[in-house]
N, C-alpha and C positions, 0 to 999 in steps of 0.2 A: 504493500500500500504506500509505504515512504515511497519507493523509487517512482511509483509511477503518479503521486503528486507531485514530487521533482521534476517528472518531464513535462508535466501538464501546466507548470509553474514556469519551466524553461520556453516552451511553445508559447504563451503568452505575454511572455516579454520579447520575443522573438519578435510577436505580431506587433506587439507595441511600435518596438525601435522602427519598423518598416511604416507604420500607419506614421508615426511622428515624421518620416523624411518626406511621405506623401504631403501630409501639412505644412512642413517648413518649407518646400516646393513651393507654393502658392501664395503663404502669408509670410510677412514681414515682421510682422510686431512681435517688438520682444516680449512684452506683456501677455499679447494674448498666447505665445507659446508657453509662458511659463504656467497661465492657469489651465491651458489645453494640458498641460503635462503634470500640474499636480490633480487634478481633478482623474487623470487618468490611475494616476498613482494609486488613490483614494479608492476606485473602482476593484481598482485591482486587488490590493487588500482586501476589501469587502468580501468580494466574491474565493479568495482564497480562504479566509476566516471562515466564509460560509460552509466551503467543503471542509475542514476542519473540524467544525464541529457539529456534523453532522452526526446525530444520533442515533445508531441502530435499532435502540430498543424503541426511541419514537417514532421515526420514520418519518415520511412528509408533513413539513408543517408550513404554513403560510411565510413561515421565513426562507425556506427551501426551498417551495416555488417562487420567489420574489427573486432569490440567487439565482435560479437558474435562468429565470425568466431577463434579468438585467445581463448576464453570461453571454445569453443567445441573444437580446438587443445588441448588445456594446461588441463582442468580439466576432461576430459573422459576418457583419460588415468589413470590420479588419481585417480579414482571413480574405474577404474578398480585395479587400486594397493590395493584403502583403502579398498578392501569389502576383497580382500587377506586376510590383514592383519587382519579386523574384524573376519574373520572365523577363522584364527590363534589366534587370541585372545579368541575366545571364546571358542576354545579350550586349551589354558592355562587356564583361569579361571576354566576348568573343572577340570584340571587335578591338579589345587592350592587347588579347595575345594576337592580330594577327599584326596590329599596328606595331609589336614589339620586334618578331620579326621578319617585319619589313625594314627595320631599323629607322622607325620615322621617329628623332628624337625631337622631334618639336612638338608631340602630342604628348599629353598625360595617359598613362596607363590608362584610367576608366574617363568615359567621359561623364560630363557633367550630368545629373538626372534632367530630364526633359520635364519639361513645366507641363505640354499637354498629355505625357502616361498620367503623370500624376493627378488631371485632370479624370481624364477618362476611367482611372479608378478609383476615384472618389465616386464623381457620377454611378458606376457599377454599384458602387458598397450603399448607393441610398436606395438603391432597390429593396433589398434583403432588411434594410435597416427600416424604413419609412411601413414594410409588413410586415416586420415582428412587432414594429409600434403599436400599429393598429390591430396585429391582433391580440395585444393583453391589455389592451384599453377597449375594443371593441368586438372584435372577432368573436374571442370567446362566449359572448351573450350573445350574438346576431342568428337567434334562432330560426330554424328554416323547416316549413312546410312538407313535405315531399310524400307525393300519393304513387302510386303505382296500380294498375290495376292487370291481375292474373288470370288466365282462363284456365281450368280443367276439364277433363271432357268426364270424367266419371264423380264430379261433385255434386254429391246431394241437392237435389233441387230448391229444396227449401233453404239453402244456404247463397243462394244463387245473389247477389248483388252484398254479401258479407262484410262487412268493414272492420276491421282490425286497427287500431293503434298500436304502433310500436316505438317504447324507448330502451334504454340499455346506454349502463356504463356512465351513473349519474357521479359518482367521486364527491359525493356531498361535502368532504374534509375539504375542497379546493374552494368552496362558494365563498363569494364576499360581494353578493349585493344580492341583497331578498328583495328590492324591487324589479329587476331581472328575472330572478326564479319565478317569481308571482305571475310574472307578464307568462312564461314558458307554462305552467298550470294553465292557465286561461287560454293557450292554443291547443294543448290536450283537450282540456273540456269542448273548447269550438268545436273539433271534429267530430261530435256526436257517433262513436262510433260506436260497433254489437260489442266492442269487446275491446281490454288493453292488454299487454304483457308487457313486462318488465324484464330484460334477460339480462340483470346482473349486473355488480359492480355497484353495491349502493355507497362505498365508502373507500378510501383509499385503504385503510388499516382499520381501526378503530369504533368501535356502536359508539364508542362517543361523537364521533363527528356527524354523526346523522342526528342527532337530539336537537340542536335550534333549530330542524327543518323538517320534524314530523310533522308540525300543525298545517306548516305548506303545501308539503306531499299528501297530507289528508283530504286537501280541497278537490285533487282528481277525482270526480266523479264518477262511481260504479258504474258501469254500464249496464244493461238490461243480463248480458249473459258473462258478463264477471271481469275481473281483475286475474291475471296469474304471472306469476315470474320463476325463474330459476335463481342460481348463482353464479355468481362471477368470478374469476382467480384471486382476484382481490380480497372475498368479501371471507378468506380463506385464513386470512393474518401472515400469511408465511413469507411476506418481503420485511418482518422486523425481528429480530432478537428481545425474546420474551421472556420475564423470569423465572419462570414455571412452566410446564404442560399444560396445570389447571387455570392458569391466569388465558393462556392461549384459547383453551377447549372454552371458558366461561366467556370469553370476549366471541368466538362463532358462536355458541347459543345467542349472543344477544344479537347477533345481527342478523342470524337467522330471524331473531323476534321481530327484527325492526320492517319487515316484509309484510309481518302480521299487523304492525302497527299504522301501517298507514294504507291497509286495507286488501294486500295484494294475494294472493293462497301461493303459496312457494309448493313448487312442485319440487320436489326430492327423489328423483330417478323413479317417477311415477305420473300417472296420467289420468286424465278427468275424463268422461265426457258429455259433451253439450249435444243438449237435445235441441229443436226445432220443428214441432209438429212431430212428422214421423219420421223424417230425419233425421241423423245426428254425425256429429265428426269426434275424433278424439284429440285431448289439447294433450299431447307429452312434455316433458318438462324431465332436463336430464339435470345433475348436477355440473360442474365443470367439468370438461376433456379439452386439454389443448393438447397438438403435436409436440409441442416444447414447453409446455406448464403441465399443470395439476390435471393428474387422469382418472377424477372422481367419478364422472358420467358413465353410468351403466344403460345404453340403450337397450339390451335386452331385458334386462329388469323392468324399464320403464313403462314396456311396451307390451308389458304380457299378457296374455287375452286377448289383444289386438291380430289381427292377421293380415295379410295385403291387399286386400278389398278395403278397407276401413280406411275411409277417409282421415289421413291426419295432418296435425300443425305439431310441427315440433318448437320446443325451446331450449338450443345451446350456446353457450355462452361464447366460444370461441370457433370462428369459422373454419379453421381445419380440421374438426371434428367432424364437419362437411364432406370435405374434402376426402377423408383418411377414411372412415366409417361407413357416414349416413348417406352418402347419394347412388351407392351402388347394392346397399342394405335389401335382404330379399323380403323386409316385410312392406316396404315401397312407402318412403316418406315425403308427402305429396309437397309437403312448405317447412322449410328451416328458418327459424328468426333467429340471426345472432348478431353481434356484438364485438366487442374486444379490442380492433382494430385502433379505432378512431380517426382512420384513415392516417394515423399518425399523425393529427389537427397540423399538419402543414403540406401541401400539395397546389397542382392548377386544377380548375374543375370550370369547363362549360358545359352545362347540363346536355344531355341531347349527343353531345359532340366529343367531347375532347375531356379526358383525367386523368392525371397522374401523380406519386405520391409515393415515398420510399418504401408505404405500406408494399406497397404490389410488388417489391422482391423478394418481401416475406410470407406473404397471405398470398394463394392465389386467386383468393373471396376478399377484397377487402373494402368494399365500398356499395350499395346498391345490390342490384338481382343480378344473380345469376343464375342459369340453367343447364341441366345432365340431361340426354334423355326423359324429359316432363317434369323433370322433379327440381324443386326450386330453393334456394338460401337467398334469403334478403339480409344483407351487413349493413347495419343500422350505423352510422357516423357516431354515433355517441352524442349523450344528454351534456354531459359535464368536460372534466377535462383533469388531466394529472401530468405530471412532474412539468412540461414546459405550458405556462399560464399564460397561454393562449392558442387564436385558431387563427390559420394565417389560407384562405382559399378551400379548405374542408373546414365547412359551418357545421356547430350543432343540429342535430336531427331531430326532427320527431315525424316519425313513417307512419301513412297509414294505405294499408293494402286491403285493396278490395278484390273478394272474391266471386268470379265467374262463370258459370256454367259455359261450358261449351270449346271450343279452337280460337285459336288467336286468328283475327283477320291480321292480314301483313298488312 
């Protein structure tokens, strides 16, 4: 852990000295370099202090997101200045050795830095910098609608025009404006819809951090045919060093409860189902399975009594359980709601068109619907947000899918 804060501490001064020659490139004043350069100093501490004393046994706390969040403002920019200026340099260097020899002794080894690299990497770095701004001042709250409509050719008639809401991956520990969450309840409730799920992640760590935000999340409105949710890797405690076993086990009971408490039925590697006239589907609900997290999710468990005729919705928390398990599964899982991704809240996204997102070299579900042979996983962007405190072009979600009878018209 020493060496590789050392280098991460070397790496940062590194980008510093490179961001400062981009600066003194274009400005002149002594003064203002010397508060560009303690203020920079200043930052820098900060943020090493911050990793420092980060606390295993707490885990994320609004001061850890604020470090990382001023980390990824102030140094991404600069990473984009210093590779400028690296490439600039390493083109002096070339041009030092071949001017040396050529034996041209009326030149200086390197030449002078150029005023417009320095320019045009400045410009570069206020891209990355002016959308990290915006998104822990904005992004992260700038909730977004997004409907989807699905056809089956074998669903239940009476289910025919279905509307489902979906959230997932609210990180309640990260809020800090209940006039924002309130606004985000009041567009769940807007969508009147048969039904909501919740697949997971109600807290970064902690049942504590859900507690100022039961009375909020109580305002979701039951729908006519229920509230349900799973779990999320999170909601597991296993990213903190705990003092006990029983401190751990007592901390998942309560956050198990806090599902209960603000109205939702946590399904537990087990399955409901809803009726509708003489209709009916079955709601599954796995616990966690990730490919590279917690392998709690027992679908066969879940699903027992079920058979491949039976209409169902599944709920898992992590989409490569999609991926790896559920969409080639012989008891035929008509819809997967999950979660987890968050698209990695920083990507491009035009609806319709065009997305991309470091998510997609990990996930190969990481965003929206996708489809196997009929059978479908919708990856819900996420409610909330953790470790970097904001969204930077993958908005908050809240999905709601409506269900179809019959073939998709192209």
């Amino acid at each position: 852990m020493g060496f590789r804060l050392l280098f991460f501490i070397i790496v940062l001064l590194v980008v510093e000295v490179y961001a400062f020659q981009a600066v003194k490139t274009n400005v002149k004043d002594k003064w203002f370099l010397v508060g560009y350069s303690l203020l920079s100093l200043a930052i820098l501490v900060y943020i090493v202090y911050g990793f420092f004393s980060f606390d295993r046994s707490v885990g994320q706390t609004k001061f850890t997101l604020f470090t990382m969040g001023l980390m990824l403002v102030v140094y991404l920019p600069k990473m984009v200045l210093a590779v400028v200026l690296l490439l600039e340099d390493v083109f002096r260097i070339g041009a030092g050795v071949l001017n040396y020899f050529t034996e041209n002794d009326n030149e200086s080894f390197l030449d002078s830095r150029r005023k417009f690299v320095s320019q045009i990497g400045l410009g570069l770095a206020a891209i990355p910098f002016l959308s990290l701004l915006y998104g822990v001042t904005i992004g992260k709250y700038n909730y977004k609608v997004i409907k989807q409509r699905i056809f089956f050719p074998d669903l239940p008639d009476a289910f025919d025009g279905f509307t489902i809401t979906q959230i997932s991956d609210v990180h309640s520990g990260s809020f800090d404006n209940p006039e924002k969450i309130n606004y985000a309840i009041d567009l769940i409730n807007e969508q009147n819809s048969d039904m909501i799920l919740f697949t997971g992640d109600i807290v970064n760590t902690h049942a504590k951090e859900m507690h100022p935000w039961i009375e909020t999340f109580n305002r979701i409105k039951k729908p006519q045919y229920g509230k349900f949710s799973v779990l999320g890797n999170h909601d597991y405690g296993e990213y903190v060093a705990w003092p006990s076993e029983s401190e751990k086990s007592q901390n998942f009971k309560e956050i198990k409860d806090l599902y209960g408490q603000i109205g939702f039925s946590l399904l537990l590697n087990e399955h409901t189902i809803i009726q509708k006239g003489e209709d009916r589907i079955a709601v599954v609900g796995v616990e966690n399975w990730g490919h590279n997290f917690k392998k709690a999710g027992d679908l066969n468990k879940a699903s027992e009594a079920l058979n491949d005729k039976d209409f169902k919705i599944l709920m898992s928390h992590d989409p490569s359980h999609w991926d790896h398990e559920v969409k080639n599964h012989q008891k035929n899982f008509h819809l997967t709601f999950s979660g987890h991704t968050h698209g990695m809240q920083f990507g491009i996204e035009i609806p319709g068109y065009f997305k991309w997102s470091l998510a997609q070299y990990v996930y190969a579900q990481w965003a929206g619907l996708y489809e196997h042979l009929g059978r479908y996983v919708y990856v819900n962007r996420g409610f909330g947000f953790h470790a970097y405190p904001g969204r930077v072009g993958i908005m908050p979600e809240i999905t709601v899918i409506e269900l179809k009878k019959g073939e998709k018209v192209a």
